[in-house]
ZATOR-174879 format. One line per field, with one value per residue (C-alpha): residue in one letter; residue number from 1; z, x, y. Coordinates in nm, 3 decimals, padded with zeros to 5 digits, always signed. Example, Ala and Ser with C-alpha at 12.3 -4.5 7.8 and 13.67 -1.06 7.14 Angstrom:
2
r	[a_s]
k	[1_2]
up	[+00.780_+00.714]
east	[+01.230_+01.367]
north	[-00.450_-00.106]
***
This chain:
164
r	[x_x_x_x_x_x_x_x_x_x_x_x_x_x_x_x_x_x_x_x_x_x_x_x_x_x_x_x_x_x_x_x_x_x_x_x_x_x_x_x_x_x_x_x_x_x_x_x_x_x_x_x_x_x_x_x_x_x_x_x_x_x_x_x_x_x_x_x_x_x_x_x_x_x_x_x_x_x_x_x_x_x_x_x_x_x_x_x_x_x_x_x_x_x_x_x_x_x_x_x_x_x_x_x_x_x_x_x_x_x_x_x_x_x_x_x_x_x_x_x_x_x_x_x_x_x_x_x_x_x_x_x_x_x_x_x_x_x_x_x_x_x_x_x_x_x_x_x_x_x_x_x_x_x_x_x_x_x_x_x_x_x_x_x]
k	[1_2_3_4_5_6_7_8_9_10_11_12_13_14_15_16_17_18_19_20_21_22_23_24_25_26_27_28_29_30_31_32_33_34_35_36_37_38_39_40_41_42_43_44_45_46_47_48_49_50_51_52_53_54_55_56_57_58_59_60_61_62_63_64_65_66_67_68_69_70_71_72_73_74_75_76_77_78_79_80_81_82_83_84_85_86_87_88_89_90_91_92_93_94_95_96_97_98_99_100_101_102_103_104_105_106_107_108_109_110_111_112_113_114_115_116_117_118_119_120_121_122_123_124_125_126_127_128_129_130_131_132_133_134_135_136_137_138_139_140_141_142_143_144_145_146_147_148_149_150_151_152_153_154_155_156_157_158_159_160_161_162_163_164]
up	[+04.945_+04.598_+04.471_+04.642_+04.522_+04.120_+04.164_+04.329_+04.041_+03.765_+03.913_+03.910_+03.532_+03.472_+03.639_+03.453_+03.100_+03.138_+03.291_+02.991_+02.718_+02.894_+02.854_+02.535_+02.341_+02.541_+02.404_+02.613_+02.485_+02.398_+02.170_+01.983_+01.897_+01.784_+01.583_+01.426_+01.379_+01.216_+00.977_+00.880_+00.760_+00.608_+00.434_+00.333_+00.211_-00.038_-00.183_-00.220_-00.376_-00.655_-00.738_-00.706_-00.962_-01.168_-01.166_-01.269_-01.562_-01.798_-01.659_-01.839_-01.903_-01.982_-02.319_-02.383_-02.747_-02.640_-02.658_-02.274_-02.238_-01.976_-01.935_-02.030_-02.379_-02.349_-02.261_-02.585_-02.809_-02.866_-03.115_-02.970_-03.039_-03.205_-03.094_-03.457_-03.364_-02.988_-03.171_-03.346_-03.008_-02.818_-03.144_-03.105_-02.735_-02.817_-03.071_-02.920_-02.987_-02.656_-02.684_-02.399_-02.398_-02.283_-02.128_-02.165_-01.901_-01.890_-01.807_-01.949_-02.139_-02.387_-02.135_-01.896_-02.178_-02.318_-01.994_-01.932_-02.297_-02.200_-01.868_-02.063_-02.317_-02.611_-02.720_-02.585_-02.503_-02.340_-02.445_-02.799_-02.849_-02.627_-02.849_-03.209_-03.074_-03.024_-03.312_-03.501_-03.335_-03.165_-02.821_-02.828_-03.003_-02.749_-02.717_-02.410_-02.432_-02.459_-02.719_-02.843_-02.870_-02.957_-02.976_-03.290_-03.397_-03.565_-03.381_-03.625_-03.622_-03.246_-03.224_-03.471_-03.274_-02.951_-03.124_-03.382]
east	[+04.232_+04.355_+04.135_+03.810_+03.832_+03.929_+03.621_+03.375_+03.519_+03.434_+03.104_+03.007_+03.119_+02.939_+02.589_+02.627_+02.696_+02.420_+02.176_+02.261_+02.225_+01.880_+01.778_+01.951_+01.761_+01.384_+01.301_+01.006_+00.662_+00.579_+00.867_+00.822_+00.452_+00.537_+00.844_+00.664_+00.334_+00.621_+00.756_+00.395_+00.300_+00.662_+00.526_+00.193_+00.407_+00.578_+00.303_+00.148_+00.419_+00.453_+00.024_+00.125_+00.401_+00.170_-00.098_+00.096_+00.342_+00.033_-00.128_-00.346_-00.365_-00.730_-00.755_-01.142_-01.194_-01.558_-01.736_-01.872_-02.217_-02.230_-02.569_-02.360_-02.301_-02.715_-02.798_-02.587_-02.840_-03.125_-03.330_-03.551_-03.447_-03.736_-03.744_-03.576_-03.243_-03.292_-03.223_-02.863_-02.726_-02.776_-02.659_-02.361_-02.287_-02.295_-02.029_-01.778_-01.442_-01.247_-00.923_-00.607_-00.295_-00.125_+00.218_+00.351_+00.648_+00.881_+00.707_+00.369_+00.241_-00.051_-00.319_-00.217_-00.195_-00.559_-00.758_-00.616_-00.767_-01.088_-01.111_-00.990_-01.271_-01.054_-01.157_-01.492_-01.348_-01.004_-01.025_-01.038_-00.800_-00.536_-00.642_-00.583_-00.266_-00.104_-00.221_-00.096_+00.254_+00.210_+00.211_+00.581_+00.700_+00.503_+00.736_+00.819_+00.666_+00.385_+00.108_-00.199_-00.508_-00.852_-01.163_-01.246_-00.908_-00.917_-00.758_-00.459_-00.401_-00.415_-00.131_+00.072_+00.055_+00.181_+00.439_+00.655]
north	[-00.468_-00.305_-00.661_-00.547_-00.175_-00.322_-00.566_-00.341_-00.136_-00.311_-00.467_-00.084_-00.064_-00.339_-00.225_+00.121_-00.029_-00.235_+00.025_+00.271_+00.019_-00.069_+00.304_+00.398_+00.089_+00.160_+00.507_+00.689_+00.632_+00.980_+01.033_+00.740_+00.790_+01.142_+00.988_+00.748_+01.012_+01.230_+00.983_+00.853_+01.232_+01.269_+00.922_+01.064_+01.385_+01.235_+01.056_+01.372_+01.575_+01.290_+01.298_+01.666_+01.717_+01.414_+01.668_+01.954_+01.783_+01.945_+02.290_+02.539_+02.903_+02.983_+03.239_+03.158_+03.328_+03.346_+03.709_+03.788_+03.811_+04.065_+04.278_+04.610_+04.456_+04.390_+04.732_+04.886_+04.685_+04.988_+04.717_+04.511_+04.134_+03.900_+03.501_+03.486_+03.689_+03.492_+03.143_+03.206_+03.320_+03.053_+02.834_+03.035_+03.025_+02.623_+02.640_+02.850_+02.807_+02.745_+02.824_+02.743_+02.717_+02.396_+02.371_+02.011_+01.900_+01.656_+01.314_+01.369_+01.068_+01.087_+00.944_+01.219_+01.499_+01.357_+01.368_+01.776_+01.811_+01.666_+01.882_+02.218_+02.098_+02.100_+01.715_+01.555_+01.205_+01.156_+00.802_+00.829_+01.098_+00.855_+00.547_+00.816_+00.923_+00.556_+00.375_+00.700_+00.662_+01.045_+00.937_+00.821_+01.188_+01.457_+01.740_+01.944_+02.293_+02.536_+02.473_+02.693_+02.442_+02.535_+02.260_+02.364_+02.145_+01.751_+01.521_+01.541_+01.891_+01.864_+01.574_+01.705_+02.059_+01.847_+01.618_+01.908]
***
């Protein structure tokens, strides 16, 4: 008798391990779409964050040096302007000095730094500015920091502003 009740005993054991390491390795359907949906945006996250912090390893600060050309500042002019006077200001508006300031971070590289100077329309061509910078041995000495730039500035002055 004591033999019946240990074996009925141990069948049960038996069933119940089994049953629970059935269930424990067969999660429900729901939960593991919205685990895996979880770890897929956690995924998409982190790429993200790095094209992020890529991004931002060079930001600007805007300080245009250009005069605005509101129509208050048109109204103050009592003289009637001739197609003479007309000319020179819009030669002027062309060659406007842009200046910005440029904060450099730790892991910017000189292709990175020259495309923000393209976009913030200190240099015209990203490409040639990267190209001046490594055959001139600047790209390998571009210090951490904040940097006045203006487009009015040679590429030298420009890389040895970025690399002192």
């Amino acid at each position: 008798m004591i033999k019946d009740l240990l074996r009925s005993v141990g069948i049960g054991c038996l069933i119940a391990g089994g049953t629970l390491y059935a269930v424990s390795n067969m999660p429900p359907a729901e939960e593991n779409s919205l685990e895996k949906e979880l770890a897929d945006t956690k995924e998409e996250l982190k790429v993200v964050k790095k094209e992020l912090a890529i991004s931002q390893t060079v930001t600007l600060d805007e300080t245009p040096t250009q005069k605005p050309d509101t129509d208050a500042a048109k109204e103050q002019t009592t003289e009637p302007k001739t197609n003479e006077e007309k000319e020179p200001e819009d030669k002027e508006i062309e060659t406007t000095v842009v200046t910005k300031k440029v904060s450099v971070k730790p892991g910017s590289n000189s292709s990175d730094l020259s495309s923000t100077l393209e976009r913030a329309h200190i240099i015209e061509d990203a490409a040639k500015f990267d190209n001046y910078m490594k055959d001139y041995g600047y790209a390998l000495k571009i210090q951490i920091g904040t940097f006045e730039l203006s487009s009015n500035m040679t590429f030298k002055e420009i890389a040895e502003i970025l690399t002192k």
